[in-house]
C-alpha positions as CSV (number, residue, x, y, z in Angstrom):
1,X,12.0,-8.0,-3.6
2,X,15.3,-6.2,-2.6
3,X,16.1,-6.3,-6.7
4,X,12.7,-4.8,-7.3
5,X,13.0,-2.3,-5.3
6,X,16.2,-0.7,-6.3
7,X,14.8,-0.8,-10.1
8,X,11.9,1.1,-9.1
9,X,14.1,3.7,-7.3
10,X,15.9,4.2,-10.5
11,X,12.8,4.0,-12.9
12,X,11.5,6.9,-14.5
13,X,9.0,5.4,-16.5
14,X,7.2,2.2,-15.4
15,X,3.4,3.7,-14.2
16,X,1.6,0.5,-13.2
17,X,3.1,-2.6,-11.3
18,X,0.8,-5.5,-10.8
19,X,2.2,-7.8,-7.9
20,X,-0.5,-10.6,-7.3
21,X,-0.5,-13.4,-4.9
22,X,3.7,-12.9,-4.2
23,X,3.2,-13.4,-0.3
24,X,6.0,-10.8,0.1
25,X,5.1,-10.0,3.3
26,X,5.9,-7.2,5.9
27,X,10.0,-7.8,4.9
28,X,9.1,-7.2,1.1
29,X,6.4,-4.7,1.7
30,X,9.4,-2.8,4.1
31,X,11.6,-2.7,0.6
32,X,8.8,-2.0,-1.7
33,X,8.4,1.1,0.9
34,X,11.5,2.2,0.7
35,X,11.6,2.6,-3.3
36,X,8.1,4.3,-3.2
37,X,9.7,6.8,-1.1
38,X,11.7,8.1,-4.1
39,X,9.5,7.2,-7.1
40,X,7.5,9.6,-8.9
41,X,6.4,7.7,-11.6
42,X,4.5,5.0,-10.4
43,X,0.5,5.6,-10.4
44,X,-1.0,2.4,-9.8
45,X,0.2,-0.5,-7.5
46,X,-1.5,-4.1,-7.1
47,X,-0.4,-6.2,-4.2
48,X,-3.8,-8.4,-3.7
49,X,-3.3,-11.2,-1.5
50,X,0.6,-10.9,-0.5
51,X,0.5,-11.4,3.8
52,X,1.5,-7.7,4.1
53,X,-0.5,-7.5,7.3
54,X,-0.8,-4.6,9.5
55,X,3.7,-4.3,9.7
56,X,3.7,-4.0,5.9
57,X,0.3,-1.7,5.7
58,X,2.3,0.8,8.1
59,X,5.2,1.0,6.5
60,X,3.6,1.4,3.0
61,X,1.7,4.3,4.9
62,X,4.5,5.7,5.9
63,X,6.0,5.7,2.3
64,X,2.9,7.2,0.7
65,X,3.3,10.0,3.2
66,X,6.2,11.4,0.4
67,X,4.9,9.5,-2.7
68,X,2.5,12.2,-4.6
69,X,2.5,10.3,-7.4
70,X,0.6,6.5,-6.6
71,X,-3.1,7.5,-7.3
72,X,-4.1,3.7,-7.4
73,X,-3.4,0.8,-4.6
74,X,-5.1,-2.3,-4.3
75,X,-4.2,-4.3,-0.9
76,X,-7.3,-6.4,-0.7
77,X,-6.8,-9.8,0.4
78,X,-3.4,-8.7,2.9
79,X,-4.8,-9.1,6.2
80,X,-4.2,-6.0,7.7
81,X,-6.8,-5.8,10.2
82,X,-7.8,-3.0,12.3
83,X,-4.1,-1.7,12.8
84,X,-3.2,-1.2,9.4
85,X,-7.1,0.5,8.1
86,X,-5.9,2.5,11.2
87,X,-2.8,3.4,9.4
88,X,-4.1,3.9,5.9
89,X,-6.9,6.1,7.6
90,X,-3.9,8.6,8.7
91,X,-2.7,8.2,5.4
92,X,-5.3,9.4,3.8
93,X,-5.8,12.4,6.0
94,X,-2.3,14.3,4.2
95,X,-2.1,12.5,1.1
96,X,-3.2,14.0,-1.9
97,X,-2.9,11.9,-5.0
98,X,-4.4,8.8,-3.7
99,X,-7.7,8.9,-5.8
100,X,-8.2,4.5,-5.8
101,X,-8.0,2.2,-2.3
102,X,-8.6,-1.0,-2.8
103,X,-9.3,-2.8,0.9
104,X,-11.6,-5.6,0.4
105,X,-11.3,-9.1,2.3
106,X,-8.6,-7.7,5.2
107,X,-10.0,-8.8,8.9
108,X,-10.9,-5.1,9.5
109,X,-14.0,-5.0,11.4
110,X,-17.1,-3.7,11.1
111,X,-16.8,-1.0,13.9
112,X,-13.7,-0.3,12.4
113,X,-14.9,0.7,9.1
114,X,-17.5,2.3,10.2
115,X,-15.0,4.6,12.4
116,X,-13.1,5.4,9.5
117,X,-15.7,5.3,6.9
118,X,-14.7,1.8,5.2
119,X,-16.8,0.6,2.6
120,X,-16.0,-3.2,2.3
C-alpha cells in the first residue's frame, strides 16, 4: 500500500481507483490517507470490504478534511461502526466536494444512523 500511495501523491491524472476486497486495513487506510492529502485528481475511490474499521475511517476523515477533489467514496462492507459514521459525520459537516458516500453493511447502528441521518 506504501507503493500506492506515493504514486497517487505524484499522479496528476488517474480519477477513479477501484480497491475491492484488499483487507488493507487501518495501516493501509493510514497510507492511502496520507496521499489523499495531496491529490487533487482523484474523484472517485472504492475500498468495499477492506477491514478499514473505525482507525482507518478516521484517518481517511481526516484526509478528506484537505482533499476537495474525491466526490465519490464507497466504504461499505469496512466495519466501521459507530466511531467511524461518527467521524465521516464531521466530515461531512466542512467538506465540500463529497457528492457520493457509500456506507452500506458497516456495524453502525440504528440509533446511530438515525442521529446522523444514515440511510443504510
Amino acid at each position: 500500500m506504501r507503493a500506492l500511495s506515493q504514486a497517487l501523491k505524484e499522479n496528476i491524472t488517474l480519477s477513479s481507483l477501484y480497491l475491492f476486497y484488499n483487507v488493507i486495513g487501518a495501516e493501509g487506510s493510514r497510507a492511502l490517507s496520507e496521499a489523499l492529502m495531496t491529490n487533487s485528481s482523484l474523484t472517485q475511490l472504492e475500498m468495499k470490504g477492506n477491514s478499514v474499521g473505525p482507525e482507518g475511517c478516521r484517518m481517511i476523515s481526516e484526509a478528506l478534511l484537505t482533499n476537495a477533489s474525491l466526490a465519490i467514496l464507497n466504504l461499505n462492507w469496512n466495519n466501521i461502526g459507530n466511531e467511524g459514521a461518527r467521524c465521516l459525520n464531521e466530515l461531512l459537516k466542512v467538506n465540500s466536494s463529497l457528492t457520493k458516500l457509500d456506507l452500506r453493511k458497516n456495524s453502525v447502528t440504528y440509533r446511530t444512523r438515525l442521529e446522523f441521518g444514515i440511510i443504510s
